[in-house]
Structure formats: C-alpha cells, structure tokens
N, C-alpha and C positions, 0 to 999 in steps of 0.2 A: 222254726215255723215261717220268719219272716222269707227267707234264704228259700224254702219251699214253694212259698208263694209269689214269687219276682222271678222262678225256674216253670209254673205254670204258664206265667202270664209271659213271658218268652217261646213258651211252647207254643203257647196258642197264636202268638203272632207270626214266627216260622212256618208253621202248619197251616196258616192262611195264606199267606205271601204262594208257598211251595203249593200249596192245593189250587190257587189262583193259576198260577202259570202253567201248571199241568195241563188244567181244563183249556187255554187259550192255546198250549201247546197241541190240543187234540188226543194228550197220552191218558185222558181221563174224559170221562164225561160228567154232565151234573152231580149223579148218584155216586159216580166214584170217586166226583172230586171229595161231596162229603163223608163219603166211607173212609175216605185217605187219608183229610184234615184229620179225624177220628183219630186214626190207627195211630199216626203220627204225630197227634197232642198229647197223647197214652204213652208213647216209648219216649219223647222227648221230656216228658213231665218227670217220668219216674227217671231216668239215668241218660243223659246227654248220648253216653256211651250208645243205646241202646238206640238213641234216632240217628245216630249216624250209618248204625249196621244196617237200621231201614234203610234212611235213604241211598247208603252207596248199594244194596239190591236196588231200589226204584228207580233210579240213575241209570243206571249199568241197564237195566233191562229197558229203560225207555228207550235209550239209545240203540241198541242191538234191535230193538225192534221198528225201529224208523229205514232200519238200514238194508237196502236193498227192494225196498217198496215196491219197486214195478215188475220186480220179478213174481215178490210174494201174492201180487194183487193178481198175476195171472194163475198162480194154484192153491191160493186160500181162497177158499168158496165164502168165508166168511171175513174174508178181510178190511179193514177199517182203518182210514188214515190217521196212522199216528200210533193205534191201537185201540184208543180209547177207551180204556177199563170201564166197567159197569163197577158198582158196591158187589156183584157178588163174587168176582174175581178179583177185588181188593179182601175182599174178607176171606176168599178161598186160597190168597196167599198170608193175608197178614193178622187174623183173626187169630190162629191157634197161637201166633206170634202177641198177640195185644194177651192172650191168656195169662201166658205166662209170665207178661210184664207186670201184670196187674198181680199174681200169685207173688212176684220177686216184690214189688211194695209192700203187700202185705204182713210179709215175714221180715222185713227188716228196715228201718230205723235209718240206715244208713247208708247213703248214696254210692260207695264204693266199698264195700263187705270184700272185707279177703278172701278170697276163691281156696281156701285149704277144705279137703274134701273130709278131714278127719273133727274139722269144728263145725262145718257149715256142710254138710253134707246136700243138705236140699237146695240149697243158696246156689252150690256148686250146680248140682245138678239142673236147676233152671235155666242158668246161666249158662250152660252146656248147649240144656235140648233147644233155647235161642238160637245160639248158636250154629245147633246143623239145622235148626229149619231152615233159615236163611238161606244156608251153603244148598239142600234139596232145592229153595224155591230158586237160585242161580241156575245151581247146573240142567234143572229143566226149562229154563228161560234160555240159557247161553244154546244151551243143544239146540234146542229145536228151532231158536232165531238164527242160530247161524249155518246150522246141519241142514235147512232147506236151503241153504245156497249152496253148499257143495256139487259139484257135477258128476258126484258118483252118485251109483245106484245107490238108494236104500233098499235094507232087507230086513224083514220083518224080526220081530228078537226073539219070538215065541219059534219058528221055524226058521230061518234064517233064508229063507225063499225071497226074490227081488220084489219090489213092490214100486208103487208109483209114491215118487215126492208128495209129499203132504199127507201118508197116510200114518191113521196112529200106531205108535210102534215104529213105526221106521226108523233102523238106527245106520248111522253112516258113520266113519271115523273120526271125519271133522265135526260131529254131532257128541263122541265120544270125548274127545282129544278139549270141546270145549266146556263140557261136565266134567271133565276132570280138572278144568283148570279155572272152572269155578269155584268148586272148596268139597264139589260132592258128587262121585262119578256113582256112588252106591242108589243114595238117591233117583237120578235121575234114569237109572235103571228099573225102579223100582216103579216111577212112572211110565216108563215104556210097556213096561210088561203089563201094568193095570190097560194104557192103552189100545193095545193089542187083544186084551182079553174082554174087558167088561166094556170099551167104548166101540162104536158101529163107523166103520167105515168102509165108505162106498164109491165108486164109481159114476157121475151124472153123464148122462152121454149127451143129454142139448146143454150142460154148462159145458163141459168138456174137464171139467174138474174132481176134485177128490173132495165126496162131501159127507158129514158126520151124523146123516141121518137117513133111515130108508124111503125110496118113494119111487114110482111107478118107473120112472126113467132112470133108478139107481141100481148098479151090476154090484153088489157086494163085496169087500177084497179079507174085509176081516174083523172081528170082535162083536159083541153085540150091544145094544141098545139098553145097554142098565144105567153108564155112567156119561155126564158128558165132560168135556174138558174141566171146567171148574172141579165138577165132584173127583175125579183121577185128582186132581191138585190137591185137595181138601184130604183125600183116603193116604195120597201119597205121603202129604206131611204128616197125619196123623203115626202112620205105619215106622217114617223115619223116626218120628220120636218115641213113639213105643222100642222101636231097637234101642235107641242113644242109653235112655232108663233103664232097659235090662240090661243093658254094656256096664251101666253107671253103674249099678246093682251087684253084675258078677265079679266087677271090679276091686271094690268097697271089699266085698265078702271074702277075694284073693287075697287082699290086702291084711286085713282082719285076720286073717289064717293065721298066714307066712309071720305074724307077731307073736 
C-alpha cells in the first residue's frame, strides 16, 4: 500500500512537470494540458511500464508534428503552432487507453502480472488491446504528419484517384512506409478509409486550401460530414481493438482445440 502510494505521488508529479511543458511547448493547450496530466497520472500510477508507452506515443507524435511547420501551415486550414491538443483529442487518443488501464488495476493486485494467456487470459488480453491502440494511435500520427510532406501525389484509398495534399484519406507511400514503421500499418488503414468515407473534405477557393467542412466557397473532393478528425480517431481505435479481442479470442479458442 505504502509502495502504491509513493508510485501515485510520483505520477502525479511527472504528469505535472510533462503537462507543464507541453502547454509552454504549444503541443497542448489549457484543456489538453489537463486532459493529459489526467491520462498520464492514470498509466503512470497503475504500471510505469504503461506511462512510458504513453509518453514515447506523445513524444514521437509531438515531435513529427512540429516538423515541417511552414509547409503544413500553407495546407492545413486548421493548423496550429505546435499542435496544440484540445482535451478532446487527448481523450480521442488516450481515453479508450486510460480504459483499459484502469480495467488492468482493477483485476490485479500486482504491478507486473505474467502475460501467460492460459492463467491470465484477460490480463493478457488488456495488455495486448494497450498495446495496438498505441501502435493505431502512431501509425495515424506518423502517416499523416509525415505523408503530407512527401512530394508525391496522394491518392484517395477508397478509389485510388489523385487528390490534393491534406485531404482525408489521402494515402501516399511515405505516409504508408511510416504506419508501418510505427507498430500499425492495419490501423492506420483503417483510419484512412473512415476518412475518406464518413469525414468531409473540400476544397476552399478564397483559402486556397483543403478544408474539413462544407461552405459556400467549398468544391467538395470527398466523404461526408458525419465524423470529424477526433471522432475517425476515437471509431478508428475503438474498431482496432475490437479486431485485437477477436484475434485474442479465435486465438485462445485455437489454442484450446489443438490440446
């Protein structure tokens, strides 16, 4: 208990310090810096292990996303120095992640539980669907921060027809090549094609840009107006970890046979 509470009160001071600088860094705003301290008191409290997978995602993506600024800031209609997260795109990546951390406290006692899938089955499998959210919530951060720098055309994933930088859906190889060497090419698939489908992107002709909602001066290029970026984030991880659990499941059940 003691040993519990000296791993709180280390979380909460990390997660101040790291929320602090973010917000001064611009890679978070007010609301995100406290959605963050949040997320990040939560994975660091329950398993060290677990605030580190956060923060090398929050790292890695803070970085990738500072980089190349003045290019991004001439074809994000919506772009913001630094990034700046809101709380709803801290929760839209690290919510279903704080879920499951709080579900892994609950069922165990003990800070490092043996991953064997035939005693700990659920243990396992939390620790899993952690796991590829993370890897989802990379390879859609790596892709799309560093696939709008590439000088090749994008082409939309639903038809594969060229399209202009910055729209959603747009997949490029370098956009590919770096979802894949985030930990999750399926994922980040998986967001492109919600992209392309359920999010709205259009063409502004007095911005001169590619922007994510309809309006008087907007030419259409693809998908519609049901989801926006955060929600595509939010459905996309939900979707990856519904696979991961029926992988986990027909797995188990393979296993189980073949004995």
């Amino acid at each position: 208990m003691e040993d519990q509470l000296v791993q709180v009160m280390i979380a909460v001071l990390i997660s101040s310090l790291i929320a602090l600088r973010a917000y001064r860094k611009n890679s978070l705003d007010v609301s995100g810096a406290f959605a963050g301290f949040f997320v990040m008191a939560v994975h660091l409290s329950v398993n060290y292990r677990f605030g580190a997978m956060l923060l090398a995602f929050f790292f890695t993506s803070s970085k990738l996303t500072k980089m190349g600024e003045d290019r991004k800031r001439t074809l994000d209609a919506d772009f913001k120095e630094g990034g700046q997260r809101n709380w709803i795109q801290v929760l839209s990546n690290g919510g279903i992640a704080s879920v499951l951390v709080i579900a892994f406290w609950g069922l165990t006692t003990s800070q490092d539980t043996c991953l064997d899938s035939k005693q700990s089955k659920i243990i396992t499998a939390l620790v899993g669907g952690l796991i590829g959210h993370y890897s989802c919530c990379n390879g859609d951060t790596w892709s799309s921060e560093l696939g709008v720098l590439s000088d090749e055309q994008p082409r939309l994933i639903t038809t594969f027809r060229p399209v202009r930088r910055g729209t959603n859906g747009g997949i490029t190889k370098a956009g590919l090549e770096a979802a894949a060497a985030a930990g999750r090419l399926a994922g980040s698939l998986i967001d492109s094609i919600l992209g392309a489908t359920l999010q709205f992107s259009g063409f502004c002709s007095v911005r001169n840009k590619v922007v994510s909602k309809p309006g008087p001066t907007v030419k259409r290029i693809s998908g519609l107006s049901i989801l926006d970026n955060n929600g595509v984030n939010l459905v996309s991880g939900i979707t990856t970890l519904s696979i991961h659990l029926e992988l986990n499941k027909a797995s188990r059940h393979i296993s189980e046979v073949s004995l």
